[in-house]
PAGU-561640 format. One line per 2 residues: their letters; for each residue x, y, z of N, C-alpha, C. Coordinates in nm, 2 decimals. Atoms other than C-alpha are relative to their C-alpha. Layout:
a) X,Y,Z,X,Y,Z,X,Y,Z  ...
***
This chain:
xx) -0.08,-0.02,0.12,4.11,-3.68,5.87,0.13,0.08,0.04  -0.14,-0.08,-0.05,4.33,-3.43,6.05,0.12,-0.08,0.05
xx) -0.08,0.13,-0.09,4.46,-3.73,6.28,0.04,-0.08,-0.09  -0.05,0.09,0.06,4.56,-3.91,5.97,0.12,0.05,-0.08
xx) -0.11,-0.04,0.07,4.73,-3.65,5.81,0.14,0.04,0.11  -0.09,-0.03,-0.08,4.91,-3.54,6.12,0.13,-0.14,0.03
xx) -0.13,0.14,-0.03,5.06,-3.94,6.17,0.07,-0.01,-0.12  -0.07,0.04,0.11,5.12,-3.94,5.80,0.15,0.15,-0.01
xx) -0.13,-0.12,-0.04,5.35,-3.59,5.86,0.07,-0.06,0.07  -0.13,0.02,-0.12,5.54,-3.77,6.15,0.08,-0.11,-0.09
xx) -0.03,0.14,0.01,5.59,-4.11,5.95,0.09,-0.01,-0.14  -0.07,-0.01,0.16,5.69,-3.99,5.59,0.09,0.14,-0.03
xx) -0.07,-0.10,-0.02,5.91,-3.77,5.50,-0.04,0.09,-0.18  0.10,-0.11,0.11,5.84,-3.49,5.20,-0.02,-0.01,-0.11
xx) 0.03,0.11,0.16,5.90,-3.70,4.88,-0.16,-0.05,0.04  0.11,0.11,-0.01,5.67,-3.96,5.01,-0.16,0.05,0.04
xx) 0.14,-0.07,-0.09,5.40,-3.69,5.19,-0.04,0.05,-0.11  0.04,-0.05,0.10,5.39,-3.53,4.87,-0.09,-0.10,-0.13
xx) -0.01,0.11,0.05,5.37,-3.85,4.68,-0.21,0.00,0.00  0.10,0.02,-0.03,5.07,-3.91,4.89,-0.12,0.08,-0.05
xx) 0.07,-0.10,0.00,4.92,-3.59,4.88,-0.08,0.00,-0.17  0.07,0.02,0.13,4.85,-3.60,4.50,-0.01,-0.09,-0.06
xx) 0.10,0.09,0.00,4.74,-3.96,4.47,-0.08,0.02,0.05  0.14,0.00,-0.02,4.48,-3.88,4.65,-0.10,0.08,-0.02
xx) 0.10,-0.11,0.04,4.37,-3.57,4.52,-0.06,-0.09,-0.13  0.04,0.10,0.09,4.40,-3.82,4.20,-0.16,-0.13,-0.01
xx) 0.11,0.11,-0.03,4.16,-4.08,4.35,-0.13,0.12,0.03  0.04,-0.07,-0.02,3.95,-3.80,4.48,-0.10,0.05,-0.19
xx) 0.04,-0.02,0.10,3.89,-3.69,4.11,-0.03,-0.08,-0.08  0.04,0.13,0.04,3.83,-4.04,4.01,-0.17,-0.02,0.03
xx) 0.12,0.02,-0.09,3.54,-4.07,4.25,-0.11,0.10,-0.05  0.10,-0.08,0.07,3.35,-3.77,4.11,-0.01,-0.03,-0.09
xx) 0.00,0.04,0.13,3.44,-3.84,3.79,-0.10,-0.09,-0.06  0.10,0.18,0.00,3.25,-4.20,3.83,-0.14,0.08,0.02
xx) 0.12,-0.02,-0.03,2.94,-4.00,4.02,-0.01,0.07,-0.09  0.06,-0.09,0.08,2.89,-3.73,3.81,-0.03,0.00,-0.18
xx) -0.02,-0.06,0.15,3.00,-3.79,3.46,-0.02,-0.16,-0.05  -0.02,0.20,0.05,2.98,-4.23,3.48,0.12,0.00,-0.07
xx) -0.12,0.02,0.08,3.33,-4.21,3.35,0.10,-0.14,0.12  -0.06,0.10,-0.10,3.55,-4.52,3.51,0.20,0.04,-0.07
xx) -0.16,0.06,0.03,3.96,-4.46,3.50,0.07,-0.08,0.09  -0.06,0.07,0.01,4.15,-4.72,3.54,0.13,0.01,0.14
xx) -0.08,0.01,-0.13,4.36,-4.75,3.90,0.15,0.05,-0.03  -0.12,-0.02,0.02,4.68,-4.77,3.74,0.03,0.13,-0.10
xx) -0.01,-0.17,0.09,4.63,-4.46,3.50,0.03,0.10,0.12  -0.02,-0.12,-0.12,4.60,-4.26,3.85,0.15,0.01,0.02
xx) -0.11,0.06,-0.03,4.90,-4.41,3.96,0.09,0.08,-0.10  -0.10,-0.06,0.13,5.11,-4.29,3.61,-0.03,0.16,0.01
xx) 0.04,-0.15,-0.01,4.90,-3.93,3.63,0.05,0.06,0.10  -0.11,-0.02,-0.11,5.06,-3.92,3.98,0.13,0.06,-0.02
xx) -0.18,-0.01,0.02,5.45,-4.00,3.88,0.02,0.14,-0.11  -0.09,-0.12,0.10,5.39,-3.75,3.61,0.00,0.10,0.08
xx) -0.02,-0.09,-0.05,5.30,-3.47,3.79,0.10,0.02,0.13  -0.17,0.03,-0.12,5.59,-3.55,4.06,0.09,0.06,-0.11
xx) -0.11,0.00,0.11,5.81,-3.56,3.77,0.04,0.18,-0.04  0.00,-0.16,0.00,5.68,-3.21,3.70,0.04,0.12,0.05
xx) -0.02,-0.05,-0.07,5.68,-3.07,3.97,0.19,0.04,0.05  -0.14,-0.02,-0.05,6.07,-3.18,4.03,0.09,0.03,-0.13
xx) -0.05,-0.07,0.12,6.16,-3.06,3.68,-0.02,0.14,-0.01  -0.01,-0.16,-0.02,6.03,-2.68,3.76,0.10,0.06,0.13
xx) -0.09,-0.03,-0.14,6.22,-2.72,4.08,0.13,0.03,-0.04  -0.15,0.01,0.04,6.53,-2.81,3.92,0.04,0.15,-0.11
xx) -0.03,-0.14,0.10,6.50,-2.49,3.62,-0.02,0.10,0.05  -0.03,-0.15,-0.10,6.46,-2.23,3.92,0.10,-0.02,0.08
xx) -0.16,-0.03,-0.06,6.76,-2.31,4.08,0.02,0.02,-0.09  -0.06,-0.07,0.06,6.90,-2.28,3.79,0.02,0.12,-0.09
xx) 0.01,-0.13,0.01,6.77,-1.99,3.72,0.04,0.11,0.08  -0.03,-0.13,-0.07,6.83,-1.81,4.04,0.18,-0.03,0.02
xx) -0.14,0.04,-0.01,7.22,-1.97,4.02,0.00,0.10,-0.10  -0.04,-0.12,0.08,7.24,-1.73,3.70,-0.13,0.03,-0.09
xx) 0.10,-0.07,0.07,6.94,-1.52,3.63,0.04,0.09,-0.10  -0.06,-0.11,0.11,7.11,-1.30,3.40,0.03,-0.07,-0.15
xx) 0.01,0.12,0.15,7.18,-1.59,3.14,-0.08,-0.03,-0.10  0.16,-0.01,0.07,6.94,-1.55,2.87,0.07,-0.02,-0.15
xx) -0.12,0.02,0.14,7.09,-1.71,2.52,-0.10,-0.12,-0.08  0.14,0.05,0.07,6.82,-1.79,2.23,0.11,0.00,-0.13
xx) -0.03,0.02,0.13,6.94,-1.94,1.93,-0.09,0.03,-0.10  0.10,0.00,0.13,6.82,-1.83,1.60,-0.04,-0.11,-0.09
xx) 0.03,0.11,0.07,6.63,-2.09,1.39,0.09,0.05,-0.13  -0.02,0.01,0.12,6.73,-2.16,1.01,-0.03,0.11,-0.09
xx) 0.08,-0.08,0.08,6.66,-1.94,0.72,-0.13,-0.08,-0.02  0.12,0.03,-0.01,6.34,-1.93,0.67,-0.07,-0.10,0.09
xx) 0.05,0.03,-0.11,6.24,-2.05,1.00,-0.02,0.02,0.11  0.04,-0.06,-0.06,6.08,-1.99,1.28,-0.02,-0.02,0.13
xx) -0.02,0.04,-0.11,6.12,-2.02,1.60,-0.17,0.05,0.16  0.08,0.01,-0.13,5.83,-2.08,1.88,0.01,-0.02,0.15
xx) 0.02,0.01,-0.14,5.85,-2.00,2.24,-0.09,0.01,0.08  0.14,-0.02,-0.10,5.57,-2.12,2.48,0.07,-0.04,0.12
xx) -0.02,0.04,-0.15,5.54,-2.13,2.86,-0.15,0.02,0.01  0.13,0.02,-0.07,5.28,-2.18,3.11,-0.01,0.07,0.14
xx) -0.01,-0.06,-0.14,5.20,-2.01,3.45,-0.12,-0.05,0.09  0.11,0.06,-0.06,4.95,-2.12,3.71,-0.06,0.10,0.10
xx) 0.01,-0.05,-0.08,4.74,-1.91,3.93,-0.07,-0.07,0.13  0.06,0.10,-0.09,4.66,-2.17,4.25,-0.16,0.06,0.10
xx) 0.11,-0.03,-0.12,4.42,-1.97,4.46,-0.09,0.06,-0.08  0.13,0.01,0.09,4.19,-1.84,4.17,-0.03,-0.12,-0.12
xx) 0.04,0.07,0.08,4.19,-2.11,3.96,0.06,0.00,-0.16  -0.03,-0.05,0.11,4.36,-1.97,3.65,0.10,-0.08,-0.05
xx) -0.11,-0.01,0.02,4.62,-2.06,3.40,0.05,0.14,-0.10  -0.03,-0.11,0.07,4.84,-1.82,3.19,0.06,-0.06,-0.10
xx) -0.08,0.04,0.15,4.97,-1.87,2.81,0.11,0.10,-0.02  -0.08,-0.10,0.09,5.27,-1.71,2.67,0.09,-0.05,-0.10
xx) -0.04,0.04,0.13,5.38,-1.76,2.36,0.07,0.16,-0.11  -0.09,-0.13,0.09,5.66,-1.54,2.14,0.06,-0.08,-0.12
xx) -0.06,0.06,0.12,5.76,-1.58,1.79,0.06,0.06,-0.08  -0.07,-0.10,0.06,6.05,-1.49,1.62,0.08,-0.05,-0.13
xx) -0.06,0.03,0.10,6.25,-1.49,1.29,0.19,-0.05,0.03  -0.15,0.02,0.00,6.61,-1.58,1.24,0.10,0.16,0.04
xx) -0.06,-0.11,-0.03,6.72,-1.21,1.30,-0.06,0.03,0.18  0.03,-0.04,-0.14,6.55,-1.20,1.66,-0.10,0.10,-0.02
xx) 0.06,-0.09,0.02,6.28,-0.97,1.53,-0.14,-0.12,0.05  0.15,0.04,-0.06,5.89,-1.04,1.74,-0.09,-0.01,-0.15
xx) 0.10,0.00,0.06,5.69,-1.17,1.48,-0.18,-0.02,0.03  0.16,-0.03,-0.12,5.38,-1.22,1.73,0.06,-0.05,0.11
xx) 0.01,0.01,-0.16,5.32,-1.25,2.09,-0.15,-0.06,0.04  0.12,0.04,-0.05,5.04,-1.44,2.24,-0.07,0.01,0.18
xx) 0.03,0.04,-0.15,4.89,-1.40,2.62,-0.13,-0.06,0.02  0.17,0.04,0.02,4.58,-1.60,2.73,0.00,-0.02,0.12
xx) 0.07,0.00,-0.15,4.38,-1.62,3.05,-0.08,-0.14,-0.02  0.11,0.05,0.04,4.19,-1.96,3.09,-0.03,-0.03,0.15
xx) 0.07,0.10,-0.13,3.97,-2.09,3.40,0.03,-0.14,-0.03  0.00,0.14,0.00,4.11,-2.42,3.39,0.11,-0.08,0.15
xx) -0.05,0.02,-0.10,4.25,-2.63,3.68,0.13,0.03,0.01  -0.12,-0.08,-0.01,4.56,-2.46,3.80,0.13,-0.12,0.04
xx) -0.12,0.08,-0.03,4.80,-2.76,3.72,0.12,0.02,-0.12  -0.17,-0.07,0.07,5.17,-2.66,3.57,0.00,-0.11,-0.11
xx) -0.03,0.09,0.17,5.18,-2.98,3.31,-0.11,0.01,-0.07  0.11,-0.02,0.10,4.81,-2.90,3.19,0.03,0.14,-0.04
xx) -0.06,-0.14,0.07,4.92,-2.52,3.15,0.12,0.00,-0.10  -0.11,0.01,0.09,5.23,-2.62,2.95,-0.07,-0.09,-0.13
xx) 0.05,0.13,0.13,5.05,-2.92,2.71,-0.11,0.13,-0.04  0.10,-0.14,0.09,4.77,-2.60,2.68,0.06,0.10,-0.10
xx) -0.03,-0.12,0.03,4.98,-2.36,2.62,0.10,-0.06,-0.15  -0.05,0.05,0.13,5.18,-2.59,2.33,-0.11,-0.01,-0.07
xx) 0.10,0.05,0.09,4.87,-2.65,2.15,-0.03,0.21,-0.01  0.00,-0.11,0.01,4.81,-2.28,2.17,0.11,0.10,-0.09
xx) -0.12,-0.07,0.07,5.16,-2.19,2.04,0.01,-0.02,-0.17  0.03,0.02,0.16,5.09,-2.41,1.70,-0.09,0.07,-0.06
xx) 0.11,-0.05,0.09,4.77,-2.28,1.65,0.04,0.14,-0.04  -0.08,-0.14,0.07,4.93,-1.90,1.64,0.06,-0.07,-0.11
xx) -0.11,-0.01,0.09,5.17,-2.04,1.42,-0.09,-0.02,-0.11  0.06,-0.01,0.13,4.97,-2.16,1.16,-0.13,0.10,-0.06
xx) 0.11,-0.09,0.05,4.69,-1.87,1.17,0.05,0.11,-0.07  -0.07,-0.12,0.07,4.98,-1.62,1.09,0.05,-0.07,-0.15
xx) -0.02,0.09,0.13,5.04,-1.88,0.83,0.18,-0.01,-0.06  -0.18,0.06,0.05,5.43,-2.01,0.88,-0.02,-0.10,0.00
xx) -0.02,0.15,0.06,5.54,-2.34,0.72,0.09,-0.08,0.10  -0.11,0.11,-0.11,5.88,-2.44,0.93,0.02,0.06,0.12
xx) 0.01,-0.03,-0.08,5.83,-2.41,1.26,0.10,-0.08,0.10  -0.09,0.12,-0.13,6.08,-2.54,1.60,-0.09,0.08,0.10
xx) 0.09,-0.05,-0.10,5.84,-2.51,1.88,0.10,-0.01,0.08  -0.13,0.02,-0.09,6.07,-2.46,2.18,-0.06,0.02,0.14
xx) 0.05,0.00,-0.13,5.95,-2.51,2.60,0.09,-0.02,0.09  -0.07,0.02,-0.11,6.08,-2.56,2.92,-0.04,-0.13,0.05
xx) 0.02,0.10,-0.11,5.89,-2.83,3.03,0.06,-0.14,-0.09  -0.04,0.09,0.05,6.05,-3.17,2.96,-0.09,-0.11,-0.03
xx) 0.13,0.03,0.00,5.75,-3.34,2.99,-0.09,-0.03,-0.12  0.09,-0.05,0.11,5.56,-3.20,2.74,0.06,0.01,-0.15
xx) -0.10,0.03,0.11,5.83,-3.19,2.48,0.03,-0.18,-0.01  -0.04,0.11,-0.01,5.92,-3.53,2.57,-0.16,-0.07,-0.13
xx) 0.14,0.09,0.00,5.51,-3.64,2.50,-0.02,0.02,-0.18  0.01,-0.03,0.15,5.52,-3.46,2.13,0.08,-0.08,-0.06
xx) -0.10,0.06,0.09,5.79,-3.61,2.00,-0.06,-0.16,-0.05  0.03,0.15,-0.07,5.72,-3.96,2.15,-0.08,-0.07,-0.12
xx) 0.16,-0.01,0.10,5.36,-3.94,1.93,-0.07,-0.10,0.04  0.09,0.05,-0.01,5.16,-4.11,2.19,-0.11,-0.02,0.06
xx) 0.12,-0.02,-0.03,4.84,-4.16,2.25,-0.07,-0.02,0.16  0.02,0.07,-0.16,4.73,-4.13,2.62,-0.14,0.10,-0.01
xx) 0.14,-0.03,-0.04,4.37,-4.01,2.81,-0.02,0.08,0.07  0.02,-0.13,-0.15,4.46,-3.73,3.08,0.03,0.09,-0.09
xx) 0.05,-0.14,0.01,4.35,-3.37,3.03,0.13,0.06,-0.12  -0.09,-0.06,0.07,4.70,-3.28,2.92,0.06,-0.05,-0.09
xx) -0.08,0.05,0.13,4.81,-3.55,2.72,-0.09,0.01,-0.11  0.09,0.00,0.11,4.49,-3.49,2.49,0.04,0.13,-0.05
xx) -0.07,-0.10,0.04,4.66,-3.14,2.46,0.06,-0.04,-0.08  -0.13,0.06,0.09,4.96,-3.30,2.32,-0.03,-0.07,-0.10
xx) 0.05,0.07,0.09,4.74,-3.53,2.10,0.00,0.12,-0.12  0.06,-0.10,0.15,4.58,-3.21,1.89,0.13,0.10,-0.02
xx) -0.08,-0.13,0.08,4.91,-2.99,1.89,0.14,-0.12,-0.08  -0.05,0.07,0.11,5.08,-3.31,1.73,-0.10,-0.01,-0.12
xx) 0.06,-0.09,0.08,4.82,-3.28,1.49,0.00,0.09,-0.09  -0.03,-0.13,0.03,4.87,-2.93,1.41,0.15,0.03,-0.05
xx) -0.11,-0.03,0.06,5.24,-2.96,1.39,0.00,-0.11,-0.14  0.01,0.08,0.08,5.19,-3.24,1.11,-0.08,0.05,-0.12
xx) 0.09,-0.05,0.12,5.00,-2.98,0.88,0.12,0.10,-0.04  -0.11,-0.10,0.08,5.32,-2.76,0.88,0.14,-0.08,-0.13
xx) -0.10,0.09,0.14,5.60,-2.85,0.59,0.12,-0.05,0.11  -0.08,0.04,-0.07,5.86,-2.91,0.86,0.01,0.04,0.13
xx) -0.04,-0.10,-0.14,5.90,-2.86,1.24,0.05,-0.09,0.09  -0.05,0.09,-0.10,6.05,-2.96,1.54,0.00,0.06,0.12
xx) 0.03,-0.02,-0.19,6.03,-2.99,1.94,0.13,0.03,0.07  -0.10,-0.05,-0.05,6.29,-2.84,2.11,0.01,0.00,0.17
xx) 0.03,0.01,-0.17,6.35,-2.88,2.54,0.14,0.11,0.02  -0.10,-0.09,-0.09,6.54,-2.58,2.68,-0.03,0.05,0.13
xx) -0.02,0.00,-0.15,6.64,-2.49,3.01,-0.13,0.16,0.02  0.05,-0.07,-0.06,6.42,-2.21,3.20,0.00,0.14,-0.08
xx) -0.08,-0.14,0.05,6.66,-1.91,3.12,0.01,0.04,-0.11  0.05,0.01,0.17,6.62,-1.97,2.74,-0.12,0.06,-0.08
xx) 0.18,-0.03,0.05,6.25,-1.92,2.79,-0.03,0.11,0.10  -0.01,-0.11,-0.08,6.27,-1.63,2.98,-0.15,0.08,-0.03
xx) 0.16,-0.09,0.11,6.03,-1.42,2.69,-0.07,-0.03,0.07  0.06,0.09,-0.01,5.81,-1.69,2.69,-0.10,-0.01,0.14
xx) 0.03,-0.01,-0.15,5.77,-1.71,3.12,-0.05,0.12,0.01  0.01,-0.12,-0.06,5.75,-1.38,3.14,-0.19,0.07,-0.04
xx) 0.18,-0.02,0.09,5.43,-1.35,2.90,-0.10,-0.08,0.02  0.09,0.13,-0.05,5.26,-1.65,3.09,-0.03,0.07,0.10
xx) 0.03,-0.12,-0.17,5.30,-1.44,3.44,-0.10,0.11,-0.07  0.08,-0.10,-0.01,5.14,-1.16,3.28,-0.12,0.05,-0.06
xx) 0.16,0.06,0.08,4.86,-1.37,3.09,-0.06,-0.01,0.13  0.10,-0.01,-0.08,4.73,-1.41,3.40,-0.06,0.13,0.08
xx) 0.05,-0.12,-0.09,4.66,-1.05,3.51,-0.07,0.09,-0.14  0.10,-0.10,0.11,4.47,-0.91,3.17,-0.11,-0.11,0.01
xx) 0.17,0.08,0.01,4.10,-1.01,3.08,-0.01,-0.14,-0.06  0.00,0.13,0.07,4.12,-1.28,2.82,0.09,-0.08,-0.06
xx) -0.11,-0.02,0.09,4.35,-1.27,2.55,0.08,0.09,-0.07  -0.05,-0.09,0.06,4.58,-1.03,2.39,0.10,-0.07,-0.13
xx) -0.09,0.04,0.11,4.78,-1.14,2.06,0.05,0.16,-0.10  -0.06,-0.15,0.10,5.02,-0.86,1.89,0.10,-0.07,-0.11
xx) -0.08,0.05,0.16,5.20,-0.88,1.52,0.09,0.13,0.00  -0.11,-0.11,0.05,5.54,-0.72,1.46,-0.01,0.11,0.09
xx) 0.04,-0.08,-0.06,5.48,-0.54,1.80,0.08,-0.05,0.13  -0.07,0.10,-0.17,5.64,-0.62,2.18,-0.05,0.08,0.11
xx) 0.09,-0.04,-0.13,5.44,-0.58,2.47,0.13,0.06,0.06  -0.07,-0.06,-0.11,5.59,-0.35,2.74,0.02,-0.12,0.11
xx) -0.02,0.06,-0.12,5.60,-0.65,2.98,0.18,-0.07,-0.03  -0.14,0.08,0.04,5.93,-0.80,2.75,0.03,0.11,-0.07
xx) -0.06,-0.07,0.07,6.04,-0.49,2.57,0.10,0.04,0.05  -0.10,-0.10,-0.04,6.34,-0.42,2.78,0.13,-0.15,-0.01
xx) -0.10,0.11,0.09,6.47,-0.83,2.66,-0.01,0.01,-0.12  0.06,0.00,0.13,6.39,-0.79,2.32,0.13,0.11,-0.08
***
């Protein structure tokens, strides 16, 4: 296996080695999938589960340059009267296994109406942490009980899949199923795709979902980890 990956290092170059690398982790999870659970997907679904997380991957790449081109840039528009603006992000922890939630919500005056952080044991992939962490950001919304909501993310992806309104079978797009759903019980809302720097809050409260126990949620309160943006 070594000797195959070593010729496939000499022969492809880091698109295409990457390419590789998670198709076959893809087929790999196909194969247990079948032994363990009798589930059968579909060749060309791998294939698509692939391009997306490529896609992913070169969409977080592209909002950290431009983040470290001007990290000081941080410019949050206020929603409407009486509305409400939702910021989620997602964080991954790869070597334990973790993801992290963060979720901030705020009024038209820039005032923290909550804060959400969550810890989950789930596979540590960046577009399942983002499609979790949106279905997580509705449900705050409507437990505090707001009507017009703009959910607002970083990942293009995942904003892209809400809007869209369609029906697919991988881990994260069944995310995106139940938080379209959820936004279809509020009186008006909408999906919003901003750059990195935008979601600053948001990022910041996903990094440091992964270093508390479960979950933390505060009201009309701002954690010390963003009180010095705020």
């Amino acid at each position: 296996m070594l000797t195959l990956f070593d010729t496939l290092t000499d022969a492809l170059n880091q698109e295409e080695l990457q390419e590789f690398v998670i198709t076959a982790r893809r087929i790999w999870w196909r194969r247990n999938s079948f032994i363990f659970k009798k589930g059968f997907t579909h060749p060309n679904h791998i294939v698509r589960e692939a391009r997306t997380t490529l896609n992913m991957m070169a969409e977080k790449k592209t909002d950290q340059c431009n983040t470290q081109a001007s990290p000081t840039v941080i410019h949050w528009k206020a929603p409407p009267v009486d509305w409400y603006k939702v910021n989620w992000d997602g964080a991954v922890d790869k070597v334990k296994g973790l993801i992290g939630i963060g979720v901030v919500i705020r009024d038209r005056s820039g005032q923290v109406i909550a804060t959400l952080r969550q810890k989950e044991k789930l596979y540590p992939d960046p577009l399942l942490a983002e499609s979790y962490g949106a279905l997580q950001a509705v449900k705050l919304a409507r437990e505090i009980g707001l009507h017009q909501v703009i959910l607002e993310g970083d990942s293009l992806q995942v904003t892209k899949a809400l809007v869209e309104d369609r029906e697919e079978l991988s881990s994260s797009s069944m995310f995106c199923n139940e938080t379209r759903h959820f936004l279809k019980l509020f009186e008006k809302w909408e999906v919003t795709h901003v750059r990195r720097n935008v979601n600053h809050i948001a990022h910041l409260l996903a990094k440091n979902a992964l270093s508390i126990s479960d979950q933390i949620v505060t009201m009309e309160d701002t954690p010390s980890c963003i009180a010095d943006l705020i």
